[in-house]
One Martini backbone bead per residue (centre of mass of N, CA, C, O) as a GRO file, in nm:
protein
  190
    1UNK     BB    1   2.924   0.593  -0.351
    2UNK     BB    2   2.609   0.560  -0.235
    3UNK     BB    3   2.451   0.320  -0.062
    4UNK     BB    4   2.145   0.173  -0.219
    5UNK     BB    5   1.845   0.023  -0.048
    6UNK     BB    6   1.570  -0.207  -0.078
    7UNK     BB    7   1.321  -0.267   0.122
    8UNK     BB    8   1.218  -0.497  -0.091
    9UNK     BB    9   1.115  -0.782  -0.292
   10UNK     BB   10   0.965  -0.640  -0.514
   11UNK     BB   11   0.919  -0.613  -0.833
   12UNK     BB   12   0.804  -0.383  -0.893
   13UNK     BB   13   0.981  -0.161  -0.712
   14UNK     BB   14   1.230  -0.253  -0.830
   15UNK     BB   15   1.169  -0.166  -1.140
   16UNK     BB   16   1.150   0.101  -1.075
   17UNK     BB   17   1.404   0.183  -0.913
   18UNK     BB   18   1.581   0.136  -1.172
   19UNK     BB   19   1.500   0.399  -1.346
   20UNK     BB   20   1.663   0.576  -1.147
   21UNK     BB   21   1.857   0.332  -1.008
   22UNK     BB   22   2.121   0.131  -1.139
   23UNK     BB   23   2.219   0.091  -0.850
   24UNK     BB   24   2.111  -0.191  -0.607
   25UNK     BB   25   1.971  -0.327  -0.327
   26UNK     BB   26   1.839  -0.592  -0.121
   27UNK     BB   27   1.576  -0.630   0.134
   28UNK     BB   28   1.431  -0.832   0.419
   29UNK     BB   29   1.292  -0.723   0.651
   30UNK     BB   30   1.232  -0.738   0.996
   31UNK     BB   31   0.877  -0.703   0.961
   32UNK     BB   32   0.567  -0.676   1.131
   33UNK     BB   33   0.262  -0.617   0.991
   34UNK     BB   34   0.000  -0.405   1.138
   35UNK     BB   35  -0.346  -0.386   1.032
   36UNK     BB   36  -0.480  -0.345   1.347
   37UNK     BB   37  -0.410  -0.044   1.373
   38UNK     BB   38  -0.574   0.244   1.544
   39UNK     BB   39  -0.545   0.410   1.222
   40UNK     BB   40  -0.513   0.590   0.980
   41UNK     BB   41  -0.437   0.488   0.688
   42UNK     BB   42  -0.217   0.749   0.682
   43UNK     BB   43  -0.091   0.649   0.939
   44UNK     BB   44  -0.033   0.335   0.892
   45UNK     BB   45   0.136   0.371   0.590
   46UNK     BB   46   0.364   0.548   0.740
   47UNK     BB   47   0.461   0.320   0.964
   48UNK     BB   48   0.490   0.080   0.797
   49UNK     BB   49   0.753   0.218   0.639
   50UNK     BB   50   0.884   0.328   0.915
   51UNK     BB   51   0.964   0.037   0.971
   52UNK     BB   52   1.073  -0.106   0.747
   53UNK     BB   53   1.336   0.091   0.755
   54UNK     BB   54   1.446   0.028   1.044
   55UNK     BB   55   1.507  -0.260   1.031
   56UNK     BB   56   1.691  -0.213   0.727
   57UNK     BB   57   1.932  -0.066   0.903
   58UNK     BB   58   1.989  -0.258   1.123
   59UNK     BB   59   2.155  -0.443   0.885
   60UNK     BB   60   2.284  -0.246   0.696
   61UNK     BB   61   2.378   0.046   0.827
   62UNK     BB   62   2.450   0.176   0.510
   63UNK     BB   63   2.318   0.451   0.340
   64UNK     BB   64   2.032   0.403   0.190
   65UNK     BB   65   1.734   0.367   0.276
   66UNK     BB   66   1.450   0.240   0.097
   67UNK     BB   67   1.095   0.229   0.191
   68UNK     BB   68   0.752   0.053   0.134
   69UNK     BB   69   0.363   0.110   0.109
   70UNK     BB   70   0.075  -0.054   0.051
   71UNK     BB   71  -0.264   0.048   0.032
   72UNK     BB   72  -0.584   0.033   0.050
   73UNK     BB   73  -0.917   0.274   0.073
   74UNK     BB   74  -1.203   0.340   0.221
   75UNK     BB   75  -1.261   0.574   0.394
   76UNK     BB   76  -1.144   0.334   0.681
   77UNK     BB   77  -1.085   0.125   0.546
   78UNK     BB   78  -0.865  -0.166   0.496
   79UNK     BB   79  -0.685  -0.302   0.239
   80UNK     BB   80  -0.492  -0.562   0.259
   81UNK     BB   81  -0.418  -0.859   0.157
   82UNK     BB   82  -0.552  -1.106   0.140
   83UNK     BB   83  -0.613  -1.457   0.281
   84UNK     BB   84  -0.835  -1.541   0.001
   85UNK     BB   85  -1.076  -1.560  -0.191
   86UNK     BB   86  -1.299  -1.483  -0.029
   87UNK     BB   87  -1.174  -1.214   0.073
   88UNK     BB   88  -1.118  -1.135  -0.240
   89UNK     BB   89  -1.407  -1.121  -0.283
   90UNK     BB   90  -1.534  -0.904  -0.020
   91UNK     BB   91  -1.345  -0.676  -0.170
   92UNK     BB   92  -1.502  -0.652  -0.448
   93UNK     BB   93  -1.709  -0.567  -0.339
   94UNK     BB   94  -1.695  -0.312  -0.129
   95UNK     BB   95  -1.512  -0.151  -0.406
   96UNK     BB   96  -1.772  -0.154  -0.583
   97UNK     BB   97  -1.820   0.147  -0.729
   98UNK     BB   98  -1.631   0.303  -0.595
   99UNK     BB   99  -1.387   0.525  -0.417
  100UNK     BB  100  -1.051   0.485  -0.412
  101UNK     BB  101  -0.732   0.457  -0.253
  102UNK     BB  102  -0.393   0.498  -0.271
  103UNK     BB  103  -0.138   0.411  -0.075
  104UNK     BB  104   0.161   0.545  -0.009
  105UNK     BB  105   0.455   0.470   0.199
  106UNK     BB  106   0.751   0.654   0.240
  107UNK     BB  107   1.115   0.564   0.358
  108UNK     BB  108   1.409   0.755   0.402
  109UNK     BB  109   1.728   0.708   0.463
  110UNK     BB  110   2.058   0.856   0.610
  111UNK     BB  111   2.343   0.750   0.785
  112UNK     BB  112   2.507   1.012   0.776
  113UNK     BB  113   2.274   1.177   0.906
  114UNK     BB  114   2.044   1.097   1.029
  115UNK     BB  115   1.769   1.074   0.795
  116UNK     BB  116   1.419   1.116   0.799
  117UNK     BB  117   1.199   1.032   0.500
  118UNK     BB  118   0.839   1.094   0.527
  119UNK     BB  119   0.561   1.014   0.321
  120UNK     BB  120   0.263   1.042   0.135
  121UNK     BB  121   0.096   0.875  -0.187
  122UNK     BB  122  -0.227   0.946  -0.336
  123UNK     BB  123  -0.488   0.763  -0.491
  124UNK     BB  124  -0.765   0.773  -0.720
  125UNK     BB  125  -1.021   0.529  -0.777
  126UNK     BB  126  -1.267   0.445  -0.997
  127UNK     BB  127  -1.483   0.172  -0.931
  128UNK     BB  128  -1.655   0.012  -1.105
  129UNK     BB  129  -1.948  -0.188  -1.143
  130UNK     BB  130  -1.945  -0.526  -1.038
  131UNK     BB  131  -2.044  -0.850  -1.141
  132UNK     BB  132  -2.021  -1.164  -1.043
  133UNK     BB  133  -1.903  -1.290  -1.255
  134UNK     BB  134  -1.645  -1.080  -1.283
  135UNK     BB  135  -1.578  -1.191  -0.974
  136UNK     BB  136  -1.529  -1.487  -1.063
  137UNK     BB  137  -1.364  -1.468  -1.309
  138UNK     BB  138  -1.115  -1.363  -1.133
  139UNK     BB  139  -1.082  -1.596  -0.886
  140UNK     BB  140  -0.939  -1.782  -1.107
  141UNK     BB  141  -0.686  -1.584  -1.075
  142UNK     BB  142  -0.435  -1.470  -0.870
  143UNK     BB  143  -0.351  -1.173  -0.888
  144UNK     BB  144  -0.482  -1.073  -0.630
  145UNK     BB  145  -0.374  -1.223  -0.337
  146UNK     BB  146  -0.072  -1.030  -0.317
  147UNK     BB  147  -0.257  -0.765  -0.328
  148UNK     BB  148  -0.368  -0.450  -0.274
  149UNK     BB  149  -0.725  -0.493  -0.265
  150UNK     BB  150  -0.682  -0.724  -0.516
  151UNK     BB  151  -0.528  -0.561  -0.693
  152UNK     BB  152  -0.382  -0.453  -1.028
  153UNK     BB  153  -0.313  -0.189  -1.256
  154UNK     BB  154  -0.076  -0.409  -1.419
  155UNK     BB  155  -0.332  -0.574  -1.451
  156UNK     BB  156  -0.650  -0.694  -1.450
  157UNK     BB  157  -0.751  -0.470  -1.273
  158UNK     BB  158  -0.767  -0.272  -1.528
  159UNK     BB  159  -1.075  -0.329  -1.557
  160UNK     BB  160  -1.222  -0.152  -1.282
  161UNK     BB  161  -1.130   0.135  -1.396
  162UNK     BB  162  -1.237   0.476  -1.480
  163UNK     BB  163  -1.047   0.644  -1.287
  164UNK     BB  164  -0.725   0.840  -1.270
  165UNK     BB  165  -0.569   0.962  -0.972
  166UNK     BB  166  -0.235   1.040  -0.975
  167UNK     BB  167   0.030   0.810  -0.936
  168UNK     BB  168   0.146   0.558  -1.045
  169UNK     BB  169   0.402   0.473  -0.896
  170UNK     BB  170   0.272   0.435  -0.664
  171UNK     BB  171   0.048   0.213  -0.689
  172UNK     BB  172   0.237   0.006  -0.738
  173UNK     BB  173   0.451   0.142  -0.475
  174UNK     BB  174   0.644   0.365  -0.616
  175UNK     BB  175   0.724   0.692  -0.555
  176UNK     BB  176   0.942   0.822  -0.787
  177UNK     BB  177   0.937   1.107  -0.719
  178UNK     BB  178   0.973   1.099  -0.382
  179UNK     BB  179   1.278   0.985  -0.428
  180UNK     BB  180   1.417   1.193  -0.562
  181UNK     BB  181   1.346   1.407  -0.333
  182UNK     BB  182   1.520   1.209  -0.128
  183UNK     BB  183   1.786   1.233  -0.238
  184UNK     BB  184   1.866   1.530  -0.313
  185UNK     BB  185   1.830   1.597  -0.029
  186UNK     BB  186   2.105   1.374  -0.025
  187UNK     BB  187   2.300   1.461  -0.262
  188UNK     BB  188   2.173   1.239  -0.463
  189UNK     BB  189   2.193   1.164  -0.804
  190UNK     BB  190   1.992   1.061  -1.058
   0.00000   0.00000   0.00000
């Protein structure tokens, strides 16, 4: 049995990857995210997953090793999580009335083969027009801080978008449909 890997401590990240693969295990990259890189969004998303896999392989060494980045994007401007509450204020006023875009980068390696296996997973969501109270109310919890653009779909979130087109599973973190897709491709069967 191939031993497989996630690089990534988010409980989000582990409870998907749990729906298909039974047994893995967890690390995390000794890997600094650089947010600041004159990158397009996706090619930002797509660099900082596959940063934090070959980080994570040169660590475990064996089997196959999954790592993703998740940012949101509205037009070129990139939201990563934010840095204070004021932070998490100006990104809500932002993208408030917007459609933002959540990008989630995906990164498999197989040290079998020694192919890495990467791609981009987006998804659009309408996010209503929020009047003041509403992001005051908001910041009054957690919730936001440790979330890219500051807000997460499955939790208080979730009541700022009126439309979502794309993978719920992306958004969230991990796009379970574009993992199995690189496991099976690696002979591995989910």
């Amino acid at each position: 049995m191939t031993k497989i890997t996630l690089a990534s401590t988010s409980p989000r990240r582990k409870d998907l990857l749990s729906l298909i693969v039974p047994k893995f295990e967890t690390c995390a990259p000794d890997y600094e995210e650089d947010m600041t890189l004159k990158l397009s969004p996706r090619k930002l998303v797509k660099h900082l997953a596959e940063g934090k896999c070959k980080a994570a392989v040169l660590v475990v060494g064996e089997g196959v090793v999954i790592s993703a980045d998740t940012i949101v994007a509205c037009g070129n401007k990139v939201y990563g999580k934010p840095k204070s509450k004021r932070d998490l204020q100006r990104m809500l006023r932002e993208q408030s009335g917007k459609v933002v875009s959540v990008l989630t980068g995906l990164a498999v390696y197989d040290n079998n083969s020694k192919k890495l296996i990467s791609k981009v997973v987006e998804a659009k969501l309408h996010f209503r027009k929020l009047s003041k109270q509403e992001i005051d109310r908001y910041l009054k919890f957690d919730d936001g801080i440790d979330k890219a653009g500051g807000w997460a779909l499955q939790g208080r979130g979730a009541a700022f978008f009126t439309k979502i087109v794309g993978d719920y599973s992306a958004i969230v973190g991990l796009p379970i449909a574009e993992v199995i897709k690189a496991l099976n491709g690696f002979n591995i069967k989910t």
